[in-house]
N, C-alpha and C positions, 0 to 999 in steps of 0.2 A: 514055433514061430510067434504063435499067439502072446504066449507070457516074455518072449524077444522084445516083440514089439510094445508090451506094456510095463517092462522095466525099463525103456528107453522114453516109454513117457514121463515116466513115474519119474527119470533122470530130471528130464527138461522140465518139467512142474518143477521139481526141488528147484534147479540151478534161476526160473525164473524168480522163486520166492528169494533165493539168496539176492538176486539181483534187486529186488524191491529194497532188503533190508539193509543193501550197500546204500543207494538211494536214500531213505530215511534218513541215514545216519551223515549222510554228506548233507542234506536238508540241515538237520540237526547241528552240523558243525557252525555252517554257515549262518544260522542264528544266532551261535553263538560268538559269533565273531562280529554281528551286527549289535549285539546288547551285551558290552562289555560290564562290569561287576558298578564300575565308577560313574557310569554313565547314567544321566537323571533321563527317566524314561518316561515315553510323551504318553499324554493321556489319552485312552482308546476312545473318548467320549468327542465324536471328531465335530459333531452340532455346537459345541457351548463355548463362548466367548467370554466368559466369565470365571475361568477357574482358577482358583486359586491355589498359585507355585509359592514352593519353599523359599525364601527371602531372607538375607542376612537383615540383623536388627539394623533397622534406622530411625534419626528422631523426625518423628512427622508435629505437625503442628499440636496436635494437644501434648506429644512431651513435653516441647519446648515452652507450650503455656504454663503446666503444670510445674517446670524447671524454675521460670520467671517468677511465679506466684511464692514459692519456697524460698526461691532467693529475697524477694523483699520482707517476705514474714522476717527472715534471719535476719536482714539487716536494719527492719524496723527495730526489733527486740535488743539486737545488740549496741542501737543507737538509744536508744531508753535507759541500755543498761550503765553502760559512757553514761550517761547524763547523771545518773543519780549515782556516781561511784566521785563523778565529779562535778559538780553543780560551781555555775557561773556564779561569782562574787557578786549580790546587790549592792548597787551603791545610792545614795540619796543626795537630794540637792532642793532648798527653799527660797524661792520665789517669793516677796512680799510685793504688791502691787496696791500702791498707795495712790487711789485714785479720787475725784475730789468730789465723788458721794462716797464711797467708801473705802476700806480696807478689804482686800483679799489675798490671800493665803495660796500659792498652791505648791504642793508636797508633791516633787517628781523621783519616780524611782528608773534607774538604768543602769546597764550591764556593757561590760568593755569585751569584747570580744574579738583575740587576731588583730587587736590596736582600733579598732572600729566600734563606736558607739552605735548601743542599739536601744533604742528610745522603745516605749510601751506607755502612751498616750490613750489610753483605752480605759475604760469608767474603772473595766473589772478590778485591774491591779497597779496598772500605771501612773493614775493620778487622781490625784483625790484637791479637792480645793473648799475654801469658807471663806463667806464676807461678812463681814461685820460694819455697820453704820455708825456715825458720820463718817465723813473723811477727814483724814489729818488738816485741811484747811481750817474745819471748825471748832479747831482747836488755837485761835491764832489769838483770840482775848486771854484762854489760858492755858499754855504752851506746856506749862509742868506738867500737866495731867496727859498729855498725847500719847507718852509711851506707855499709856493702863490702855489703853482703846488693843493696842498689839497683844494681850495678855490671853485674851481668847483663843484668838488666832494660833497662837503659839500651843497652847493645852492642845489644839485640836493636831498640831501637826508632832506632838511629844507621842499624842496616841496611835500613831502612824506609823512611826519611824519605831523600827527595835533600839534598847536603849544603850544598845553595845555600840552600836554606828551614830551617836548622837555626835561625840568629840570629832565624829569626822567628817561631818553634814553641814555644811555650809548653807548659812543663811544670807539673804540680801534684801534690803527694804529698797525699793526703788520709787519714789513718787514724781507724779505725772503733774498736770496742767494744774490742778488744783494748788499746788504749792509756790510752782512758776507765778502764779498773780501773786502772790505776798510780796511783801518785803524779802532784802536776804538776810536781814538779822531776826526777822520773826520765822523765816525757814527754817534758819540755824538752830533757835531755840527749840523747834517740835522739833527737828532733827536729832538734837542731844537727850531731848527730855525719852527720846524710841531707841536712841543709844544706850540709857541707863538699861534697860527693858532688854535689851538684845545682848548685851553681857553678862548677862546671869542667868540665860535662857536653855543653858545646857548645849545648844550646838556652836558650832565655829563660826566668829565673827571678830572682824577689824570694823574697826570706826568708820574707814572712809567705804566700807558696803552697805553702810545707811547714807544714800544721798539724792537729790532731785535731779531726774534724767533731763536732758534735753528734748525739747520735741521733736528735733528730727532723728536723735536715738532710737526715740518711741517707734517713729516711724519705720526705723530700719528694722528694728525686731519685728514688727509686724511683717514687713516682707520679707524677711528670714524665712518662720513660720509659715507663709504660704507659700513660698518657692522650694522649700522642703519638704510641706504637705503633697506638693504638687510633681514632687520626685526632680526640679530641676534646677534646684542647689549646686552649684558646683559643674553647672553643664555651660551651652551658650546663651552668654548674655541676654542676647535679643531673643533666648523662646522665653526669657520670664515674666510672668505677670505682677502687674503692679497694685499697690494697694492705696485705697482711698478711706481713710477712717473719720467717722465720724462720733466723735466721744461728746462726754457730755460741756467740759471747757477749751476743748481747742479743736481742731481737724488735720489730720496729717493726710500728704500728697506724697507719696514714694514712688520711683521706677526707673530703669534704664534709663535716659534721652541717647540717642544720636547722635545727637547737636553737643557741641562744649559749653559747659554752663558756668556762671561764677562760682571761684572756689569758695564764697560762703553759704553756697549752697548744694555743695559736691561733700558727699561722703563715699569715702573707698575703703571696701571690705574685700577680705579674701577667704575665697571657699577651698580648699584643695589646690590645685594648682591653678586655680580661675581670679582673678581679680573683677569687682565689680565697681565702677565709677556710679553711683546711683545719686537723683534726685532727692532730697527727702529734704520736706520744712514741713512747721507746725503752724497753724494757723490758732494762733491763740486769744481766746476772746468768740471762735468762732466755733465754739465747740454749740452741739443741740440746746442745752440748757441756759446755758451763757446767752448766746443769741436771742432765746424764745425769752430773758429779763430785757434784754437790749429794746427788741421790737416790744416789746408790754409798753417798756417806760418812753419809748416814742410816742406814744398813742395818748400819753398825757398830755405830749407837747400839741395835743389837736385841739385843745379850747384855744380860741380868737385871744392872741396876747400878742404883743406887740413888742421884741426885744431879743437880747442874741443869748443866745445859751450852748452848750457846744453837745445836742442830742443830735439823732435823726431824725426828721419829720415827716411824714406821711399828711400829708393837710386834708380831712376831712371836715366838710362842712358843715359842724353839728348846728352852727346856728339857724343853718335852713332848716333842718331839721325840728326845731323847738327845740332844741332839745341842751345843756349844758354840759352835759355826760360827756364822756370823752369814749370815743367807740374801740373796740376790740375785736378788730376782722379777723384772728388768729383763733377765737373759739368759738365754738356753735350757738345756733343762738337758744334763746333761751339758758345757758350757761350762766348761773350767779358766781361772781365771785366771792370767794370766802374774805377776804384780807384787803382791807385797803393799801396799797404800794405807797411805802415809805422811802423818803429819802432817793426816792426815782428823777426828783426833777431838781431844779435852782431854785433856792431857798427865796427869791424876789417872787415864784409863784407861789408862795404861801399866802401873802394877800390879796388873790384871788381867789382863797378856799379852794385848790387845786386839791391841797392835800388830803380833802377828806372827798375828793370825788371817787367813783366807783366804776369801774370799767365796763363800759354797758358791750355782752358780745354781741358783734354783728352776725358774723357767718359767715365772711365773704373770703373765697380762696384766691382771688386772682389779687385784691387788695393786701389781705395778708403775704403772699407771693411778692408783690411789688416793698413792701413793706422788708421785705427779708432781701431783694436783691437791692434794696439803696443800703442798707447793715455791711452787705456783702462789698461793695463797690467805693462804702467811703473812705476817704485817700486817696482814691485812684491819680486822680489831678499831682498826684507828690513822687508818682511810678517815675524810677530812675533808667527803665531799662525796657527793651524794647516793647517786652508786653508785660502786660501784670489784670493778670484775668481776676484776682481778687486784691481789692485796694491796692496798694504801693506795694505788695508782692511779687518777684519775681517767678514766674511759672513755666516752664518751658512748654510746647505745644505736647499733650499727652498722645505718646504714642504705643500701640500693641495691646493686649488683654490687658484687664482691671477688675480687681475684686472691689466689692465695696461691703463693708462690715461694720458694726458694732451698731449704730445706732438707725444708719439705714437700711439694716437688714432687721431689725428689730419692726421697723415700721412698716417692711414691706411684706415681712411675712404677718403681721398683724391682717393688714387687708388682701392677703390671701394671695397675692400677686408672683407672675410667674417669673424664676431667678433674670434669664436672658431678656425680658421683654418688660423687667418690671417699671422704668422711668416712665415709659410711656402708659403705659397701667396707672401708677399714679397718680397723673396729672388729673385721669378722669376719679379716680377713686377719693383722689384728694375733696375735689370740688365738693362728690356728692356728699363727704362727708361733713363737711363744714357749712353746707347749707343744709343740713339737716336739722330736725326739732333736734333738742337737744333730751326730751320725754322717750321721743322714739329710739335715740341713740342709747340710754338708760338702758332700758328695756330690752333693748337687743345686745348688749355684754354686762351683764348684771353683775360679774363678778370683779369686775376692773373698779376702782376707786377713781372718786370723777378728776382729780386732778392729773392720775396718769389718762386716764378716757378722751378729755376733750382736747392733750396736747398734741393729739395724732393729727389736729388740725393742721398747728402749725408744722409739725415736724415734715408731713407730706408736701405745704408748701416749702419749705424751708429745702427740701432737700432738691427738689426741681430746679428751684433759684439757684442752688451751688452746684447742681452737676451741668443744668443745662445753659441757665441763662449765665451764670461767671464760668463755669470752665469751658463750657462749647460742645459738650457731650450731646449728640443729635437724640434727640427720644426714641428711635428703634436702632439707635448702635448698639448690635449684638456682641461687641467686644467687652462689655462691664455685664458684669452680671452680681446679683447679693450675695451674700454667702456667710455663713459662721462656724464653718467648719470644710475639710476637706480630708475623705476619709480618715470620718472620724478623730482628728487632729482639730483642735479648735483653732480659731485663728486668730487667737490673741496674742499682742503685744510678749505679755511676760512668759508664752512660749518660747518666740523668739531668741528673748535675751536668754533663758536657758540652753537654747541649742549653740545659740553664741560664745556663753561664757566654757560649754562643754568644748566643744570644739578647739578654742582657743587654749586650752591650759593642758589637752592634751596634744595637740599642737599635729591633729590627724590628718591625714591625706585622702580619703576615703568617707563620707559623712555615711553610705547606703552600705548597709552588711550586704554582700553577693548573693544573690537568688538560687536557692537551693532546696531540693525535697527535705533535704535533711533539716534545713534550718527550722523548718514548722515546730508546733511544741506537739507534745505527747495525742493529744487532743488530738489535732489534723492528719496524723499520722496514723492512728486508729482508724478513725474516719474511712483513711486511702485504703488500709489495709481490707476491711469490713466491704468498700466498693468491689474490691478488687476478686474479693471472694464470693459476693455475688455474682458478677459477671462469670467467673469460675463455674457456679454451678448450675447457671443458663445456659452456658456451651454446652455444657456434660447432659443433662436434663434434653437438648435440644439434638444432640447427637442420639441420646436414648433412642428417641421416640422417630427418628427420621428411617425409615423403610430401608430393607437391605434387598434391594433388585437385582436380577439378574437376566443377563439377555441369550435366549438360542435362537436357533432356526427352526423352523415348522417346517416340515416335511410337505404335511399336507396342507397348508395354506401358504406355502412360497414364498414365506418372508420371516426375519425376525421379528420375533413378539417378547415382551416383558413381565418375570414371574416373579411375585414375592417370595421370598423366601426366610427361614428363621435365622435370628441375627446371629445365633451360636449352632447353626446347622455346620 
C-alpha cells in the first residue's frame, strides 16, 4: 500500500512539473508574439525622457549652413573663374575742360556691359585728371601759341591710356565762361590754334569736338552728374535735385520747374525712357572771380567825383573820413594790396590821380555784402518777365533739393561749416572774418598765400548776397546743402558731359547696371566669402561648447532633475 500510494505521488509530482513546463512554454509563446523580429523595441529604462531613437537621416540646420556656405565658395570661384576666361572690353574717353583759370584734363575709363554702361569714377582706376594754368582766355593777345598750353595735358593722358586703344579714344576740348567773354573771332582763333594740337595727338578727333559750350550746357552737365551720383537719372522728374554753381566767370542755376517757362530758357534732355524739360542758364560775368574785379573796381568809383560812368557804386564817405583812399570793404583790414588796378575806371578819372590810388581794406561784411547785391541786381529795372531775382534774368521760383558746388563749397568747407546749415553759418563766419586783423588771420592759416587768404572775404559775402538776398534762399532752408562730390563721384560739369555723351552714342535704355552679389569685383567677393566663414566657424565653436543635458525623473526626490552628460556618450 505504502509504495501504491508513493508511486501515485511520485505520478502527480511529475504530471504537476509537466504542467508547469506546458505553462512556460505558452508564456514563452506569448512573448513571442508580442516582440515580433521587425518590431523596434521600447527601451526598459522607463525614468528617462531623453533617449535617443534610431532616426532616418535629415537636414537639420547646420547641414543646411554648411550646404549654403559650399555653395557660394563654388559659385564665388566659378564667377572669378568666368571673369578672367573672359574679361569685360576697357574702353576710354577724354574730357578737356577749358576753364578760364585753367585747363583740365580728365581720362575716363568704362566698360559696356548687357548694353549698360558701367562707369568707375573712383581715384583707384577710374579716373585720373591734370590741370595745367592759364586758361585758354590768356591766350587772347596771342592765340597761336593756345594749343602748346594742351600739350601737357595730352602726355599725361597718352600715359594713361594703353596705346593700342588710342585710335579709338575720343577726345573733346570743351571751353567754358572764360572764352564766352571774348570776341568770336578771337575764340575761333585759340579754338584752331588747340585744333592743330588735337590732330596729331594720337587719339580720335573731329574739328567741331573742340568748341566753347554754352552756359547753360554747362549747366545741364552738372546736373546730369548729380542726379546720376544721386542714383535718380532716369527716374521722376520731380525727386531730382538741382544744381547751383558757382565757377570763377559765370554761375549756372539748373532744375526741374513746375511751372512752364520760356523756351529760351527750357532745355530738354532724355534719360532712358524719361524726358526732362529743365531750367538751366548761365549767369555770365557773375562767376566768383569776375565779380570779386567787378566790386574792387566799384570801390574806385568811391573818391567824391562828379560825372557819369557806367560802374557800380557803393558811395563811401572817405572824405569824412580824411582820408582820399578809396576803401575795400571786401578785404581784411590791415590787408595791403600788391598791385595798383589798372584800367578799372574811365579814363576822365585819370585827372584826379584815381589811377595811382591804392585800395585801403576796410573789413566791413555787411558793406562788402551790400556792395556784391547792387553787382547782383544791376539791370533789374530792363527785367522783361515776371520776375528776375538776378538783374534782367529770367529765374523761375526755385523749387525741391539743391546742391551747391564748386566755388561755394570750396568756401564753406574752408570755414568748416556744416553741409545742410552752412548759408546761415556763413553769414556769421563771414562777418567774423573780415573784421578780422588781418596779422591774426596770417597767423592762423600760414600756408594759404594772401591773395587766395583774404578773398574768403568777399566770396562769403558774395555768396549770401546771391543765394539769399537775389534768389530768396531763407538762411536755415535745409533743402541746399554744399557738396563736391556724391559717393565719391565728383560733381563736376565735365562728368556730366561724359555721361552725356556715353549715353547718347550708345543710345541705352538702362543708365544703372542691376544690383547684384555677383556684380561686386573679385575684392568684395572674397571679403563675403572670408565673413561667411567666420560666422561658419562661430556656430560650430558655439555648438562645441554648449552642454549636452538630459532630463529623468528622481525617484527619491519626486520630480525631474537635469544631468550633464558627455557629448559623444
Amino acid at each position: 500500500m505504502r509504495r501504491s500510494n508513493a508511486r501515485v505521488a511520485a505520478s502527480e509530482a511529475e504530471a504537476e512539473d509537466r504542467s508547469d513546463i506546458n505553462n512556460e512554454k505558452k508564456m514563452d509563446n506569448s512573448m513571442k508574439l508580442k516582440f515580433r523580429p521587425n518590431q523596434s523595441l521600447r527601451s526598459t529604462n522607463l525614468f528617462s525622457r531623453n533617449q535617443k531613437q534610431q532616426q532616418p537621416p535629415r537636414f537639420t540646420k547646420s547641414n543646411v549652413f554648411v550646404i549654403g556656405f559650399v555653395a557660394l565658395v563654388c559659385a564665388s570661384v566659378s564667377y572669378l573663374y568666368l571673369n578672367s576666361c573672359n574679361p569685360v572690353e576697357k574702353r576710354y574717353r577724354i574730357v578737356i575742360d577749358g576753364g578760364s583759370t585753367g585747363s583740365r584734363i580728365h581720362v575716363f575709363e568704362y566698360t559696356v556691359k548687357d548694353e549698360v554702361p558701367v562707369f568707375d569714377f573712383s581715384d583707384k582706376s577710374g579716373l585720373n585728371s591734370m590741370r595745367v594754368s592759364p586758361g585758354l582766355s590768356a591766350f587772347a593777345e596771342d592765340s597761336n601759341v593756345a594749343g602748346e598750353s594742351l600739350l601737357e595735358v595730352l602726355e599725361f593722358a597718352r600715359k594713361r591710356i594703353p596705346k593700342e586703344n588710342w585710335g579709338e579714344t575720343e577726345v573733346r576740348l570743351m571751353a567754358t565762361a572764360g572764352l564766352r567773354m571774348l570776341d568770336l573771332s578771337v575764340q575761333e582763333r585759340i579754338l584752331e590754334s588747340c585744333r592743330k594740337v588735337l590732330r596729331t595727338c594720337g587719339f580720335a578727333f573731329q574739328d567741331d569736338w573742340a568748341s566753347v559750350i554754352s552756359g547753360s550746357d554747362e549747366g545741364v552737365y552738372a546736373w546730369v552728374v548729380a542726379n546720376y551720383a544721386l542714383g535718380t537719372l532716369g527716374g521722376d522728374p520731380r525727386e531730382t535735385t538741382g544744381i547751383i554753381e558757382l565757377g570763377g566767370a559765370s554761375a549756372q542755376v539748373t532744375f526741374f520747374p513746375s511751372e512752364p517757362i520760356p523756351p529760351e530758357f527750357s532745355q530738354t534732355i532724355k534719360f532712358g525712357n524719361v524726358s526732362y524739360s529743365l531750367y538751366s542758364h548761365s549767369l555770365l560775368e557773375f562767376g566768383q572771380n569776375v565779380a570779386f574785379d567787378l566790386v574792387r573796381q566799384s570801390n574806385l568809383a568811391k573818391v567824391p567825383y562828379v560825372g557819369s560812368f557806367n560802374l557800380i557804386s557803393v558811395y563811401v564817405a572817405t572824405e569824412t573820413l580824411g582820408s582820399k583812399e578809396p576803401l575795400d570793404p571786401c578785404s581784411p583790414k590791415g590787408y595791403k594790396h600788391n598791385s595798383i588796378i589798372e584800367n578799372a575806371i574811365p579814363s576822365s578819372l585819370v585827372e584826379n590821380n584815381v589811377q595811382s590810388s591804392v585800395l585801403q581794406a576796410s573789413g566791413n561784411f555787411s558793406e562788402c555784402r551790400s556792395a556784391s547785391l547792387t553787382l547782383l541786381q544791376k539791370g533789374k529795372e530792363d527785367c522783361a518777365y515776371d520776375q528776375c531775382y538776378i538783374g534782367s534774368t529770367y529765374i523761375p521760383k526755385l523749387e525741391g533739393k539743391f546742391l551747391a558746388t564748386e566755388n561755394i563749397f570750396h568756401t564753406s568747407k574752408f570755414f568748416g561749416l556744416s553741409p545742410k546749415t552752412f548759408l546761415s553759418e556763413l553769414a556769421v563766419a563771414g562777418k567774423q572774418f573780415c573784421e578780422a586783423d588781418w596779422s591774426k588771420l596770417k597767423s592762423k592759416y600760414p600756408k594759404l598765400n594772401n591773395e587766395d587768404l583774404h578773398r574768403y572775404c568777399f566770396s562769403s559775402a558774395y555768396i549770401v548776397a546771391l543765394l539769399h538776398d537775389s534768389l530768396g534762399i531763407a538762411l536755415d532752408d535745409g533743402r541746399i546743402e554744399y557738396a563736391n562730390q556724391v559717393d565719391n563721384i565728383p560733381l563736376d560739369w565735365a562728368f556730366g558731359a561724359f555721361i552725356f555723351q556715353i549715353a547718347r552714342d550708345l543710345d541705352i535704355k538702362q543708365l544703372y547696371p542691376p544690383k547684384s552679389i555677383l556684380d561686386a569685383d573679385s575684392s568684395t567677393l572674397g571679403g563675403l566669402v572670408f565673413v561667411i566663414f567666420l560666422l561658419f566657424a562661430v556656430y560650430y565653436v558655439s555648438k562645441w561648447r554648449k552642454p549636452n543635458v538630459k532630463t529623468i525623473y528622481d525617484l527619491e526626490k519626486g520630480k525631474y532633475i537635469f544631468t550633464r552628460v558627455a557629448r559623444h556618450s
